[in-house]
C-alpha positions as CSV (number, residue, x, y, z in Angstrom):
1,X,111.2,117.2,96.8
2,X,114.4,116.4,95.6
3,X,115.7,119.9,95.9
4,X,114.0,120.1,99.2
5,X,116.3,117.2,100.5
6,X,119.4,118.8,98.9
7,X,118.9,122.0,100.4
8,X,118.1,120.4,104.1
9,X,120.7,117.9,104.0
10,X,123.7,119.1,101.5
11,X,125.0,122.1,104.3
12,X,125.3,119.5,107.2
13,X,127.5,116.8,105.3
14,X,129.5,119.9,103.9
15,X,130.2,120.7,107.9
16,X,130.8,117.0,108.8
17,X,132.9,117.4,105.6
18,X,135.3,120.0,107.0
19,X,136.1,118.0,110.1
20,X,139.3,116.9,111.1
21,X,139.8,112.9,110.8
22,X,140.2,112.4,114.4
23,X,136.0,113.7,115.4
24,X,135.3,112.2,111.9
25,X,136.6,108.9,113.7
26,X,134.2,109.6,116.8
27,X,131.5,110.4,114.4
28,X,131.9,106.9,112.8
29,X,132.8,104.9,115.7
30,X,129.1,106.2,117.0
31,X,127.1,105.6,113.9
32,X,128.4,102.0,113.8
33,X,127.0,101.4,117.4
34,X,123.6,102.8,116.2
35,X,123.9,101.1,112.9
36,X,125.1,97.7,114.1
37,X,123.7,97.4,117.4
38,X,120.7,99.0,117.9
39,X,119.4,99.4,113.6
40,X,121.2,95.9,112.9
41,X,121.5,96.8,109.5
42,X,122.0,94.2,107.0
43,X,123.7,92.1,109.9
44,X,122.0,88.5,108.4
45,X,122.6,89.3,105.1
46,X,126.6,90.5,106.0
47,X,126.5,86.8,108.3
48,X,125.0,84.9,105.6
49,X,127.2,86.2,102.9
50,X,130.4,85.6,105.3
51,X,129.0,82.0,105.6
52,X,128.6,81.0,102.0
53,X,132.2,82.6,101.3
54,X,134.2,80.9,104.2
55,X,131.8,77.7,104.9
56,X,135.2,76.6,107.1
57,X,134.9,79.2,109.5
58,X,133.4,78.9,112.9
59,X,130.4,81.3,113.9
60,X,132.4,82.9,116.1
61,X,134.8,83.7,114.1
62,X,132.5,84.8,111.0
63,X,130.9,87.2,113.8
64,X,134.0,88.6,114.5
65,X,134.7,89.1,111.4
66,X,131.3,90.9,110.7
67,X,132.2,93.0,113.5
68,X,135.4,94.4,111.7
69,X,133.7,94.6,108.8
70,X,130.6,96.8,110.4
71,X,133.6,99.3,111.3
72,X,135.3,99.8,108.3
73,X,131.7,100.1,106.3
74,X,131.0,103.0,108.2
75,X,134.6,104.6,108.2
76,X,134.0,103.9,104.3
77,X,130.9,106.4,104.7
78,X,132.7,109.3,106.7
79,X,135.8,108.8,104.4
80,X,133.3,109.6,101.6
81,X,131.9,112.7,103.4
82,X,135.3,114.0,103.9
83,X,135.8,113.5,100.4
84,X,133.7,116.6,99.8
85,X,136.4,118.9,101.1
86,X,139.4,116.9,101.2
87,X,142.8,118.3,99.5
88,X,144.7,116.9,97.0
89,X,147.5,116.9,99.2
90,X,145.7,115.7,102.1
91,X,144.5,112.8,99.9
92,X,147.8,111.9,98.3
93,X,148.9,111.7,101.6
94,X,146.3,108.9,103.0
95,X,146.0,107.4,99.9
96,X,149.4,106.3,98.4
97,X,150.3,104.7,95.0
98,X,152.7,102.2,95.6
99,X,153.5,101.3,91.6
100,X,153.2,105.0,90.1
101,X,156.0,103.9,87.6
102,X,153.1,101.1,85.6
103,X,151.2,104.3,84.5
104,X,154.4,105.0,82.0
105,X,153.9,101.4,81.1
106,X,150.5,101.8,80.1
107,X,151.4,105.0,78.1
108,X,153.8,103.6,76.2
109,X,151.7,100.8,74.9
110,X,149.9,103.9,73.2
111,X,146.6,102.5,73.7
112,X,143.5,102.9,76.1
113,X,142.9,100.3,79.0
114,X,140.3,98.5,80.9
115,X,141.2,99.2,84.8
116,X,139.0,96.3,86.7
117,X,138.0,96.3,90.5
118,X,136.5,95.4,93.5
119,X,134.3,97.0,96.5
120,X,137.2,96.3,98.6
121,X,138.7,98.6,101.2
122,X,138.3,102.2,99.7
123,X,138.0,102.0,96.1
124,X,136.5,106.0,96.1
125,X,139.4,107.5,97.1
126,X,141.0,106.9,93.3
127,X,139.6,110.4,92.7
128,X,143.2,111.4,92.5
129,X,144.7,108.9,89.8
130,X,144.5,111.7,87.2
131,X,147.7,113.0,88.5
132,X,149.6,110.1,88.2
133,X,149.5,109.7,84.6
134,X,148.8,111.9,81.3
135,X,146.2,109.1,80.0
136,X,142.5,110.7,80.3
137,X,140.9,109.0,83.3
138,X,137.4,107.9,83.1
139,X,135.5,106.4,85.7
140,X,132.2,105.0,85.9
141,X,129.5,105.5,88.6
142,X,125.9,103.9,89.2
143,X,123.8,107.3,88.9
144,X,121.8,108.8,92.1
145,X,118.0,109.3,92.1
146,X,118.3,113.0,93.1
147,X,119.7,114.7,90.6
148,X,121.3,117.8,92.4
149,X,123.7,115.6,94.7
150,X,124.2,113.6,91.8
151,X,125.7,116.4,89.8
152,X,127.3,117.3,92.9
153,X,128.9,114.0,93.5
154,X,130.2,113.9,89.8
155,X,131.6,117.4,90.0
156,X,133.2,116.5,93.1
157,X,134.8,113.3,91.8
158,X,135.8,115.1,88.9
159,X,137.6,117.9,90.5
160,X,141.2,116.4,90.5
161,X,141.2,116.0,86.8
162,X,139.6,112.6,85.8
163,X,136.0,112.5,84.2
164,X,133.2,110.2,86.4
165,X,130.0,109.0,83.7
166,X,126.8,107.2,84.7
167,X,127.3,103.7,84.2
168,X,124.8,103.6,81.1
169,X,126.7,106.3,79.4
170,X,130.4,104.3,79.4
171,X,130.3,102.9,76.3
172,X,129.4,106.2,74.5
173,X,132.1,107.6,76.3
174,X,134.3,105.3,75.2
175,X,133.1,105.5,71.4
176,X,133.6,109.3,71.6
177,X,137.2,109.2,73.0
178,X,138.1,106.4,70.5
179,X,136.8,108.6,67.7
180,X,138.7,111.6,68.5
181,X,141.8,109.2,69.5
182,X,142.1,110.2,73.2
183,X,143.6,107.6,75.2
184,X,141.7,107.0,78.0
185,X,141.8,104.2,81.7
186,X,138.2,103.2,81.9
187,X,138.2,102.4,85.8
188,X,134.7,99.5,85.8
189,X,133.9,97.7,89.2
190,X,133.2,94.1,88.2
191,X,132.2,92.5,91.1
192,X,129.0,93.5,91.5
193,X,126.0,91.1,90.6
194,X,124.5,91.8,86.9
195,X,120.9,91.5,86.0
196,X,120.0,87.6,85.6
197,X,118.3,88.1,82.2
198,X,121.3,89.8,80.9
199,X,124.3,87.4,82.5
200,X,126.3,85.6,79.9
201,X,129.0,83.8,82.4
202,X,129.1,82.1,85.9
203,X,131.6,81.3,87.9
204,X,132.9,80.6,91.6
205,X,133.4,83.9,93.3
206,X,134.3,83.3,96.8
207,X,134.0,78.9,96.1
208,X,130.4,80.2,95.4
209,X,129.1,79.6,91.6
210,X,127.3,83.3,90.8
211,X,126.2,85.6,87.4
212,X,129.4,87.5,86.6
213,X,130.2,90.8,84.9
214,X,131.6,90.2,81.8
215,X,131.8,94.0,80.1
216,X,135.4,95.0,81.2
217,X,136.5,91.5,79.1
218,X,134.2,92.1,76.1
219,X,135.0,96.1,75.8
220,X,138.9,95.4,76.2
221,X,138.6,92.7,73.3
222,X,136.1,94.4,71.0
223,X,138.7,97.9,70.9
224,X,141.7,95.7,71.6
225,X,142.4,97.6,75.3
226,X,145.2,96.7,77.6
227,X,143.3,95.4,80.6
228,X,144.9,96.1,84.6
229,X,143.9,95.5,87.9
230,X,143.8,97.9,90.8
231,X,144.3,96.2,94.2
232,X,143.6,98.8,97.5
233,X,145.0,97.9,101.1
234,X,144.1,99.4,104.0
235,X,147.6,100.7,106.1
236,X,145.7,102.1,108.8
237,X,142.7,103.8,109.6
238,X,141.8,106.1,106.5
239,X,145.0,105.7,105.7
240,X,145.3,103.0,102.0
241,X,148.0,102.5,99.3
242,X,146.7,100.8,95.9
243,X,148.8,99.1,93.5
244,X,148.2,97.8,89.6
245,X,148.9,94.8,87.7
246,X,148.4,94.7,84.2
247,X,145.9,91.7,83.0
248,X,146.9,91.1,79.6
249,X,148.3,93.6,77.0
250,X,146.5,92.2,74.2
251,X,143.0,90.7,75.4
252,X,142.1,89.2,71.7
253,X,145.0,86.5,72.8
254,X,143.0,85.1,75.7
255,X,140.3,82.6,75.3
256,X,136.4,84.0,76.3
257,X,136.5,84.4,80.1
258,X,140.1,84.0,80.9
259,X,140.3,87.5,81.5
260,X,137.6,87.5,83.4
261,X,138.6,84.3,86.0
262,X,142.1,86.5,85.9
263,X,139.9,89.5,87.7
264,X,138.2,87.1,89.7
265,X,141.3,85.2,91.3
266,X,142.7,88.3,92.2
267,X,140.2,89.6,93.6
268,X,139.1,86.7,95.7
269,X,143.0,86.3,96.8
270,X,142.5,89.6,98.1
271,X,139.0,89.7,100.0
272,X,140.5,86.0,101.9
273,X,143.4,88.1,102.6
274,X,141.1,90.6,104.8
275,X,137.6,89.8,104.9
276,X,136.6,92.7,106.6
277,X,137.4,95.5,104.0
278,X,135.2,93.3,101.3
279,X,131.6,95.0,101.0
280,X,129.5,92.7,102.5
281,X,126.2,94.4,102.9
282,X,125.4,93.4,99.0
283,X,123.3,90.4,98.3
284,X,126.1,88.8,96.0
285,X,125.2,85.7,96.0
286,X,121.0,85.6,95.7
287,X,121.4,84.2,92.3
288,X,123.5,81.1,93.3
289,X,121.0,78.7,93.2
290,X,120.1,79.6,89.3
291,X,123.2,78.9,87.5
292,X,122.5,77.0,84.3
293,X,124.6,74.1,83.0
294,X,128.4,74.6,81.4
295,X,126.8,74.1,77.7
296,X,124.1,77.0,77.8
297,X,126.5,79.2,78.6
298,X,126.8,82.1,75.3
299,X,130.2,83.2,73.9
300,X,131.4,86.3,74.9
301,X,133.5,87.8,71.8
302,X,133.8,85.3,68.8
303,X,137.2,85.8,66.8
């Protein structure tokens, strides 16, 4: 069945794929009237979420807000499509580094780093960060349930240079590089929710106390790995420039979590900043009513 799907369904995003931006534009502007008006995807969850995250904010303006955000989710999915065919020139050219000159700062620091995240704006389109510096690029990916658009989709991200793993697979990747000494930039998503069973640390994310990802902080202290953060704005439509900031240069300095409420400021500085590029349509906060007390909480790395 899998196969079946692939084969029905592959040749007609490749098509889409070879589009010019402008009927790509068309293409999005009328699945986000079927999807948003007529389907009504997600739109309680996306209000609801909006709600808890900016309690000040009138309805209206939370609506309006959801609106945007409806607009940019689906520009998110055609940018994605065109990613299939995209050039590297083409790509460098909608999708601009503003601070190439940190990657020589990393490299001279000889040693591999921790690049934390966000679903904010268009975080795919770091396909091309290979070029930009000669550490070995690594970034990981949740795995698909059919496997031929999953190898597809890896070999696709892949093509410019850096190397995409399943999720599951990072820290073997990792172990492997570190063995045969290749420097790599581990580029780990943090915001997303982690299982409950499994959650060491909560915090406020969005003045909302939820189960946070603490593997980026515990990997970068445990192999002593500079940790940065990427920040993506959007210019114009499909058109983003994405900046870094390194975290801390030597994680074993910063008391358990630090590193972690570091990630979370910026990235809460940035979803206030433009609520609309912030990926909404995820339940991020169904686990905020579970949060145990300060005192239950486990250590993360002990020194």
């Amino acid at each position: 069945m899998h196969r079946i799907v692939f084969l029905c369904t592959y040749p007609i995003i490749w098509i889409f794929s070879k589009l010019p931006f402008w009927m790509l534009h068309i293409l999005s502007d009328g699945i986000y009237f079927l999807l948003f008006h007529i389907i009504g995807y997600r739109k309680e969850i996306v209000l609801n979420n909006l709600k808890l995250a900016f309690p000040e904010k009138e309805t209206k303006e939370l609506k309006k807000i959801r609106k945007e955000f409806y607009h940019h989710f689906v520009d998110i999915f055609v940018e994605m499509i065109k990613s299939f065919t995209i050039s590297e020139s083409e790509l460098n050219k909608r999708y601009k580094y503003t601070n190439p000159e940190i990657f020589k700062t990393l490299e001279n620091l000889e040693k591999s780093v921790i690049m934390m995240g966000s679903h904010y704006a268009n975080w795919e389109w770091i396909i091309n960060i290979q070029s930009m510096t000669s550490i070995n690029c690594v970034g990981a990916y949740t795995r698909l349930s059919n496997p031929y658009y999953d190898r597809l989709i890896r070999k696709n991200r892949s093509r410019f240079g850096s190397d995409f793993v399943p999720t599951r697979h990072t820290i073997k990747n990792l172990l492997d590089n570190k063995k045969n000494n290749i420097t790599s930039l581990y580029g780990l998503l943090s915001d997303q929710s982690p299982q409950i069973q499994k959650t060491h640390y909560w915090a406020p994310f969005l003045g909302v106390t939820v189960p946070i990802h603490t593997g980026a902080e515990m990997l970068a202290k445990k192999h002593n790995f500079t940790v940065a953060y990427m920040n993506v704005t959007k210019i114009k439509r499909s058109h983003y420039s994405i900046s870094f900031e390194i975290l801390a240069e030597n994680p074993k300095d910063f008391q358990d979590y630090e590193i972690t409420d570091l990630f979370l400021e910026k990235a809460t500085k940035q979803i206030i900043e433009n609520p609309a590029l912030y990926f909404w349509t995820h339940n991020r906060f169904k686990h905020k009513d579970k949060a145990p007390s300060k005192s239950s909480q486990k250590i993360l790395v002990k020194n």
